[in-house]
C-alpha positions in Angstrom: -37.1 -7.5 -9.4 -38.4 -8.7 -6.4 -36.4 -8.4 -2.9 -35.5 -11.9 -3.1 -34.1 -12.3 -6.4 -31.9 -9.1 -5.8 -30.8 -10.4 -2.5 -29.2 -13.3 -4.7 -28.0 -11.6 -7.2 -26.2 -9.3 -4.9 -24.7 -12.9 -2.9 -23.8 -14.2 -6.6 -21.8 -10.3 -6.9 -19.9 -10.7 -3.6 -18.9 -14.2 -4.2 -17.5 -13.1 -7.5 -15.8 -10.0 -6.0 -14.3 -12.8 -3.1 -13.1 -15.6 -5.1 -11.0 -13.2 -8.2 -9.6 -10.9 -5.5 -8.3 -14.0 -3.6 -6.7 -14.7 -7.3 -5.5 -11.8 -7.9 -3.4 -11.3 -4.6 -2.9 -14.9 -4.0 -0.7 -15.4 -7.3 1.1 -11.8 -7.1 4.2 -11.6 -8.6 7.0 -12.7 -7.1 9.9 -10.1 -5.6 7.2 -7.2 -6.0 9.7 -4.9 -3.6 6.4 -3.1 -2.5 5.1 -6.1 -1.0 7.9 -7.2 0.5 8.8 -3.9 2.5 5.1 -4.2 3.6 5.1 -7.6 4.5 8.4 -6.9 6.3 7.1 -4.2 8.3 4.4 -6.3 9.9 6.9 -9.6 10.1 9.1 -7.4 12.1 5.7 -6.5 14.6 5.5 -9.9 14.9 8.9 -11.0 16.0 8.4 -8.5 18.5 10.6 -5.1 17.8 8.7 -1.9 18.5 8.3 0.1 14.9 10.2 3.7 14.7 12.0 2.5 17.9 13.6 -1.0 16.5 13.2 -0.6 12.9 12.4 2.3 9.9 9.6 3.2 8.7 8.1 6.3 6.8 4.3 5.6 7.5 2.2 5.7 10.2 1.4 2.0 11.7 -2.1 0.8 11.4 -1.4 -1.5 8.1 1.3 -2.9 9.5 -0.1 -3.4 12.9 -3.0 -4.9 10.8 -1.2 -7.8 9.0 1.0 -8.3 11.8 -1.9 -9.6 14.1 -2.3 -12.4 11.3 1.6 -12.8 10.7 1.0 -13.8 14.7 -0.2 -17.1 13.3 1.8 -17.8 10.7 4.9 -16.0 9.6 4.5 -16.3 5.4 4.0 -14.4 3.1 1.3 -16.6 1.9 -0.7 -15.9 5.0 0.1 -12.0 4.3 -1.1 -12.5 1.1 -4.6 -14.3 2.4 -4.9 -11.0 5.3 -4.1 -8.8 2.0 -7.1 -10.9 0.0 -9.2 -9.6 2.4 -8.6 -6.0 2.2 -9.0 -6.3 -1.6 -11.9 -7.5 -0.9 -13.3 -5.2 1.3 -12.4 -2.2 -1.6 -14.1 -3.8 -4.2 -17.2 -4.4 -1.3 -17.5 -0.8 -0.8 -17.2 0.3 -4.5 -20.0 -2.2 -5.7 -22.2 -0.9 -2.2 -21.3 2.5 -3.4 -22.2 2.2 -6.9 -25.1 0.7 -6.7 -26.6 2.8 -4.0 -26.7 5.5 -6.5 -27.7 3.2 -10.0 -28.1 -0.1 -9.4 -25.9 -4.0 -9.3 -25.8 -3.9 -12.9 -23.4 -0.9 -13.0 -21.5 -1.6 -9.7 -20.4 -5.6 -10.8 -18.6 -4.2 -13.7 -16.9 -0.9 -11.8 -15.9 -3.1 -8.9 -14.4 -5.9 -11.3 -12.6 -2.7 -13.3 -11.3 -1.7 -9.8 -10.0 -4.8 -8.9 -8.1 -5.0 -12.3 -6.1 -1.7 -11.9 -5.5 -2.2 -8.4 -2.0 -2.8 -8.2 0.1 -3.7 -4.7 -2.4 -4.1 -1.8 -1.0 -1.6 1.0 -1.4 0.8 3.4 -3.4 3.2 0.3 -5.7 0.5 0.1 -6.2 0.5 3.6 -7.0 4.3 3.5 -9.3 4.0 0.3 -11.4 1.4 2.8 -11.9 4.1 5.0 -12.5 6.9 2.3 -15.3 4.8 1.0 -16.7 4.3 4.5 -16.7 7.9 5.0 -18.5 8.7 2.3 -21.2 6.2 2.6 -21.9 7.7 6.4 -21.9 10.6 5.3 -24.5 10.3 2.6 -27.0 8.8 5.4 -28.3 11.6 7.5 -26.5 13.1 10.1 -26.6 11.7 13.8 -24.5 12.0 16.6 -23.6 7.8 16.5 -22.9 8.4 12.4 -20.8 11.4 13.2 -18.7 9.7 15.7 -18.1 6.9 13.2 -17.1 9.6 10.8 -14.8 10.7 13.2 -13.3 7.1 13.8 -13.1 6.1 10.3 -11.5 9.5 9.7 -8.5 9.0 12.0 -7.9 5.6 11.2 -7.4 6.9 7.5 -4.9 9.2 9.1 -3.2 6.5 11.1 -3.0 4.5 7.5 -1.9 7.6 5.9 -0.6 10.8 7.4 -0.3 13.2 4.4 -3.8 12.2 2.4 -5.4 11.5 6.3 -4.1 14.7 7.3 -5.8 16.3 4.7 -8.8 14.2 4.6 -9.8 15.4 8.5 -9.7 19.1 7.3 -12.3 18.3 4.5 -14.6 16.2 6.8 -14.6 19.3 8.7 -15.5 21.4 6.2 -18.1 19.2 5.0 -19.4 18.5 8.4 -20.2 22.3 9.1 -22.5 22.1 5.9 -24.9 20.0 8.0 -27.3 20.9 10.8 -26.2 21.5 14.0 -23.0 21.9 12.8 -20.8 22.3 16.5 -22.5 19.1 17.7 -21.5 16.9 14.4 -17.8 18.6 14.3 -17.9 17.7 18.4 -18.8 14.1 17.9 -16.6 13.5 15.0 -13.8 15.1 17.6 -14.6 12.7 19.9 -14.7 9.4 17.7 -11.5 10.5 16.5 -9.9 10.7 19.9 -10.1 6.7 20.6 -7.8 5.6 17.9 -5.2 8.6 18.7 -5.4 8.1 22.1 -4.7 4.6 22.0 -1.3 4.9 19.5 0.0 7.7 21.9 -0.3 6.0 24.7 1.3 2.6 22.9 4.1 5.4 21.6 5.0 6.4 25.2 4.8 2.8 26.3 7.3 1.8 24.3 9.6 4.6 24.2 9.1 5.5 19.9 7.1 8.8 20.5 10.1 11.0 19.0 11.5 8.5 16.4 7.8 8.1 15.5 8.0 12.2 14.4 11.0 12.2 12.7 10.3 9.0 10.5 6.6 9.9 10.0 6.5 13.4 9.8 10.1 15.2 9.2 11.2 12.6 7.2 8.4 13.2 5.1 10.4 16.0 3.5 13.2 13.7 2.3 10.9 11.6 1.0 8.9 13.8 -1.1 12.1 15.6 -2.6 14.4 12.6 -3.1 11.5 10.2 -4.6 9.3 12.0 -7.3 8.4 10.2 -10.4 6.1 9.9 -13.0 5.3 6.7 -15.4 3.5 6.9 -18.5 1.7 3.7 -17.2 -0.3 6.2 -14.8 -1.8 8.1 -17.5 -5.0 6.3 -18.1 -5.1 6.3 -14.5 -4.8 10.0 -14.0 -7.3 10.4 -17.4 -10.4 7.9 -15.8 -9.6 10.4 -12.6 -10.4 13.5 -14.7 -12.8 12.4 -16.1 -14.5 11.4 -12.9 -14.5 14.7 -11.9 -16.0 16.3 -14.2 -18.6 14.0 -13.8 -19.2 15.1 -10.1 -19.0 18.3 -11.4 -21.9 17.7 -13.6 -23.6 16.3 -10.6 -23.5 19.6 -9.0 -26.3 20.4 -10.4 -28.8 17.5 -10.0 -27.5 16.1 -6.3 -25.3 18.6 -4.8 -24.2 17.1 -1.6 -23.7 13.7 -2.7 -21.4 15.0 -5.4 -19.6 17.9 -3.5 -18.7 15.3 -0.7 -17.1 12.9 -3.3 -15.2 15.3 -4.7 -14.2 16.9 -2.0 -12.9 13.5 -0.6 -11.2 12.9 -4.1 -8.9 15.4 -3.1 -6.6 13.2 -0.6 -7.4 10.5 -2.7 -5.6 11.8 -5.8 -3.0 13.4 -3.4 -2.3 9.5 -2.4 0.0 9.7 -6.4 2.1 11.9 -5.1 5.5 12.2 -5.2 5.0 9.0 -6.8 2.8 8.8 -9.6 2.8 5.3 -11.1 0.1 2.4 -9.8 -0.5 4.8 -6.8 -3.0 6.9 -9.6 -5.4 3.7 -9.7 -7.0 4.3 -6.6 -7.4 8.0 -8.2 -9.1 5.7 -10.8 -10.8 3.8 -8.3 -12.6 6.6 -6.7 -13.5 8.4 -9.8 -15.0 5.4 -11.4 -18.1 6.3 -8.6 -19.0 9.4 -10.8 -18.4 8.0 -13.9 -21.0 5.2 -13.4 -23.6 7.9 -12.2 -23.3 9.7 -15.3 -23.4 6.9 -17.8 -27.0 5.5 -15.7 -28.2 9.5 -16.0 -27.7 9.3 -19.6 -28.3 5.7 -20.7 -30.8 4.2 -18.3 -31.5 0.4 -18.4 -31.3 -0.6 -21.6 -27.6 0.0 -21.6 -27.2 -1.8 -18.1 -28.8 -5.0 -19.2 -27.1 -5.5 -22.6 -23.6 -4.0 -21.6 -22.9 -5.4 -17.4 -22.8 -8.6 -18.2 -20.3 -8.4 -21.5 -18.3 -5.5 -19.4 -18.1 -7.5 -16.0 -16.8 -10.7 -18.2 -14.3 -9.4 -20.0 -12.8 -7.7 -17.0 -13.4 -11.5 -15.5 -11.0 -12.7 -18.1 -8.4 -9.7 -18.2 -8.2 -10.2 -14.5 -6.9 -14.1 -15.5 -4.8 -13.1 -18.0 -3.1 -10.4 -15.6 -2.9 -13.3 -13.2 -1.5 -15.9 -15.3 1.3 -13.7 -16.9 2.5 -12.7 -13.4 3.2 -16.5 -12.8 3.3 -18.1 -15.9 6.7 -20.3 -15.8 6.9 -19.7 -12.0 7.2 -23.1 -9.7 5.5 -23.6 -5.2 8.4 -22.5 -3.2 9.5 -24.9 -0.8 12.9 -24.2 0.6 12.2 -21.3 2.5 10.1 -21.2 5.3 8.4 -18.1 4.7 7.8 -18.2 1.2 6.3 -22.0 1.1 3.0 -22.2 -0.9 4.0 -19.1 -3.0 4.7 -19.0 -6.8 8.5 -17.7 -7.5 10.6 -16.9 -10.3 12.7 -20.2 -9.8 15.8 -18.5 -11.6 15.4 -15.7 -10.0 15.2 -17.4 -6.6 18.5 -19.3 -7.4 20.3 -15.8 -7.6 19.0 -15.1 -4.1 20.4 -18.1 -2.9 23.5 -18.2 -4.1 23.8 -14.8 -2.9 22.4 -16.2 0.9 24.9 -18.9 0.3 27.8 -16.3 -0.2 26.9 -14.2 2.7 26.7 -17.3 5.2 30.2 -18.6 4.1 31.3 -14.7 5.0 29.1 -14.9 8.3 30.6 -18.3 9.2 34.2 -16.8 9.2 33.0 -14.1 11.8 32.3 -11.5 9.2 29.2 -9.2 9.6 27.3 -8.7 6.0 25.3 -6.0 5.3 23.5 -5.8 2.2 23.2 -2.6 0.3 20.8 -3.0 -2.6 16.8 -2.3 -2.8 16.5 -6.2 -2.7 18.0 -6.5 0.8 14.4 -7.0 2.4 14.5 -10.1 0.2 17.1 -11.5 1.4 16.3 -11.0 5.2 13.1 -12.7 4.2 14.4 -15.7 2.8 17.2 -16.0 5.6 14.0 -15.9 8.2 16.0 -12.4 10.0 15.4 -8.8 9.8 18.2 -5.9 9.1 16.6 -2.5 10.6 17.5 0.7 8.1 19.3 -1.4 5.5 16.0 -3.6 4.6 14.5 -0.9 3.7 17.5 1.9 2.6 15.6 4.4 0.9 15.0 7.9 0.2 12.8 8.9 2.9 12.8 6.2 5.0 15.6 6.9 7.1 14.6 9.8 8.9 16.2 13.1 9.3 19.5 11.1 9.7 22.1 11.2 6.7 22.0 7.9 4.8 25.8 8.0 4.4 25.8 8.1 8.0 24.9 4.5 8.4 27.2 3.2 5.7 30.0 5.1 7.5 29.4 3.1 10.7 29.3 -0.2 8.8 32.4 0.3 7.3 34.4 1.5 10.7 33.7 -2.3 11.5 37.2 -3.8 10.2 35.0 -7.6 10.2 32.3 -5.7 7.6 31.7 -7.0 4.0 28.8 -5.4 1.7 27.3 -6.5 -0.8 25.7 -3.8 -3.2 25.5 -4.1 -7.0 27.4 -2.7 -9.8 24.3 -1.1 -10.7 23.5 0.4 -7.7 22.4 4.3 -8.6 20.3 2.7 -11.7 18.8 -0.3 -9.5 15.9 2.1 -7.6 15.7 5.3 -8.1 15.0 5.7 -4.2 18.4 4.8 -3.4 20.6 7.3 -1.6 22.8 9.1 -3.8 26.9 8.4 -3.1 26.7 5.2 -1.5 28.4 3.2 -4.1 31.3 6.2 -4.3 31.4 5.9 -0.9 32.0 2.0 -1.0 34.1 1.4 -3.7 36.5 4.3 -2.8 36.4 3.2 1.1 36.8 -0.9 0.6 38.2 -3.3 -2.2 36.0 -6.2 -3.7 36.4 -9.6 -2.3 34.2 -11.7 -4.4 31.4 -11.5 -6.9 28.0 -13.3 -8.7 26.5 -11.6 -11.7 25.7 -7.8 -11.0 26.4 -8.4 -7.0 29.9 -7.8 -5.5 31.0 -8.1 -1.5 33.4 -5.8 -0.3 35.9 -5.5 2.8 37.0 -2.1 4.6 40.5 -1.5 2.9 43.2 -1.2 4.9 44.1 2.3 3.4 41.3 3.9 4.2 
C-alpha cells in the first residue's frame, strides 16, 4: 500500500473514531451520578469557588480544571458532554496510533472501536489513560533530553489527574528511565519537565488559600475512601479477564521485544490499580490498555490473512454494538428544555418529573424561609437542575469529605431550628457510598413534614 492510500485510510479511521465517540458521549444516559459529580466539579470552577477551599472533592484538579475552561462558555451539560467527546476521542486516537505502530491499521480500527465500546463514564481515569498512552509512545522512540522532559510532563499531569495510579506511575517511569543510557541525565530531565505542572498548582494552592484542605481531601481522605467504598461487580469480569490476558501476552513478548513489552507492563500496573477500591466499569480501561498486547500477539501468530478477512467484520460489528448501546441508553427519552443546563440533552422524562416535583417541594419550603438540604446521592441533581451548588452535601460520600466526620455536617444542619431535609426512605440501600447512620441520626433527631414517593422532608423536632 502506497503512502497515499494509507494516509487515507488512516483519515477514513479517525473520522470514524470522531464521529461514534461524539455518539456515544453525546447520548449518555441520563442521571449517570458519575457524570454529574464530574460535571459539577468543573461547573462549580466556573462559577468561580476555589476547589478543596469552597467545595469537596477527593481528586486532584486537572479534569475538572479541564472542562471547567469550556463550562466558561457555556454552562450545560451538553457542552460538558461535547469537551468529554473530545477526550474519548483522544483515547481511542492513541490506542489506534499505538496499535498500529506495532502491526498495522487493520488491527488498531477494530481495538480502538472495542475500546470505545467498553469505555464507560468519561472522567478523570480517562484523562490519566491519555497520558499513560502518551508515555508509552515517548518512551518507545529513543531517548533524548526534549522526549524525556515530555515524559516527565506527561507523567505529572497523570498524577495531577490521578494521585494514587499517578503516584505510582512516576516511581515506574523511574525505574524504566534508569534502564536507558545516560540514565542521571534522562531521570534529571524527566525531574525537570515534571516540575512545571507542580509548580504551577502549588503556587495556584497558596494563592488561593486550599493548600491544607487540598491534603486532607486528596491525600488523608484517601484512606476513608478506600475503606468505606470497596466493591466488586460481576460486570467487571470480562474486563479484569481481557486484562489478564493482556498480560500474559506482554509476557510472551518478553522474549521477542523486551523493552517495548516490559514498559507496557510495567505501566499496566497503575493502570489496573485505577479498579480499585472500586472494581466495576473502572476495569475497562484495565481492558483498554491490555487490548495493546493482545493485538500484538494475534498479528505474531496470524499475519495478514487474518487482518484483511476479520478488521473489517470485527470493526463493524463493534460499529453496530456501539448503536445499539447508544440507543438503549435513550430509547423512550425526550430534548430537555425546562432547565437551563440540561437543554439539548436526552432525559428520562418520568424521571425528570420526580426531580421536579421534588425542586418544586423544596422551593415552597425555601419560600417560607426554610433552608433545605438534600441528603441523598442524587442531591448533585438537584443543584443542577435548580442552576445552584451545595458544597459537601452534592457530593456526601464516603471519602469525599475529608478527614472530617460525616455526621458532623448533618449535626450542624440540624442545630438550625429553620432546616428541613430531604433524604429517602431508602437511604443506606440507595449508594453504597453513603455514610453510615445518617438516616438514624435524622429520623431520631426530626419528625417528617411531607413526602413524594421514596423522598421525605424533615424538621428539627422540638424534643431533641
Amino acid at each position: 500500500m502506497n503512502k497515499a492510500e494509507n494516509s487515507k485510510r488512516t483519515v477514513i479511521f479517525c473520522l470514524i473514531l470522531l464521529v461514534f465517540s461524539f455518539i456515544k458521549v453525546i447520548f449518555w444516559r441520563f442521571g449517570d451520578l458519575d457524570e454529574f459529580w464530574n460535571y459539577n466539579m468543573s461547573r462549580s470552577i466556573a462559577i468561580g469557588l476555589v476547589p478543596y477551599r469552597d467545595f469537596n472533592m477527593v481528586q486532584v484538579p486537572l479534569y475538572a480544571f479541564v472542562n471547567a475552561a469550556v463550562l466558561k462558555v457555556s454552562r450545560t451539560l451538553i457542552a460538558y458532554r461535547i469537551s468529554c467527546s473530545f477526550l474519548c476521542f483522544a483515547l481511542q486516537l492513541l490506542v489506534l496510533k499505538t496499535i498500529s505502530d506495532r502491526t498495522n491499521g487493520f488491527y488498531a480500527l477494530p481495538a480502538a472501536l472495542m475500546s470505545l465500546l467498553i469505555l464507560g463514564t468519561v472522567s478523570y481515569n480517562t484523562l490519566f489513560m491519555v497520558f499513560a498512552f502518551g508515555i508509552y509512545m515517548l518512551l518507545g522512540r529513543g531517548n533524548t533530553d526534549k522526549r524525556n522532559m515530555a515524559i516527565g510532563i506527561l507523567t505529572a499531569l497523570a498524577a495531577l489527574s490521578r494521585q494514587t495510579s499517578g503516584g505510582i506511575l512516576i516511581l515506574i517511569v523511574f525505574v524504566i528511565l534508569t534502564r536507558q543510557e545516560r540514565r542521571a541525565r534522562s531521570v534529571l530531565m524527566c525531574v525537570a519537565g515534571g516540575a512545571i505542572p507542580c509548580i504551577l498548582l502549588l503556587i495556584y494552592l497558596l494563592i488561593t488559600g486550599s493548600w491544607g484542605a487540598f491534603w486532607d481531601y486528596c491525600l488523608f481522605g484517601l484512606f476513608s475512601f478506600g475503606s468505606g467504598n470497596f466493591l466488586m461487580r460481576a460486570a467487571s469480569v470480562p474486563y479484569l479477564l481481557t486484562a489478564l490476558t493482556g498480560i500474559v501476552c506482554d509476557i510472551v513478548r518478553l522474549k521477542t521485544d523486551r523493552e517495548d513489552a516490559l514498559s507496557h507492563l510495567l505501566i499496566g500496573i497503575p493502570v489496573l490499580l485505577m479498579c480499585v477500591p472500586i472494581v466495576d466499569e473502572h476495569a475497562s480501561f484495565a481492558a483498554i490498555w491490555f487490548l495493546v498486547p493482545v493485538a500484538c500477539v494475534i498479528r505474531d501468530k496470524a499475519g495478514k490473512s487474518l487482518t484483511v478477512r476479520m478488521s473489517h467484520i470485527t470493526a463493524a460489528c463493534c460499529l453496530i454494538a456501539v448503536l445499539i448501546v447508544t440507543f438503549m441508553n435513550v430509547m423512550g427519552n425526550a430534548f430537555c428544555t425546562g432547565y437551563t443546563e440540561l437543554k439539548g440533552v436526552l432525559a428520562d422524562t418520568a424521571l425528570l418529573d420526580d426531580y421536579s416535583v421534588l425542586l418544586a417541594q423544596n422551593r415552597e419550603f425555601e419560600e417560607q424561609g426554610r433552608k433545605v438540604t438534600v441528603l441523598s446521592s442524587s442531591a448533585v441533581v438537584l443543584s443542577v437542575m435548580s442552576g445552584r451548588n451545595a458544597p459537601v452535601f452534592d457530593m456526601f460520600i464516603n471519602g469525599n469529605l475529608g478527614t472530617r466526620e460525616p455526621l458532623l455536617f448533618v449535626q450542624e444542619v440540624i442545630d438550625d431550628p429553620d432546616a428541613i431535609i430531604l433524604m429517602p426512605d431508602d437511604y443506606d440501600t440507595e449508594g453504597w457510598q453513603n455514610p453510615d447512620g445518617i438516616y438514624e441520626y435524622v429520623t431520631s433527631h426530626c419528625e417528617p413534614v411531607a413526602s413524594y414517593g421514596r423522598f421525605v422532608w424533615y424538621k428539627p423536632s422540638l424534643l431533641q
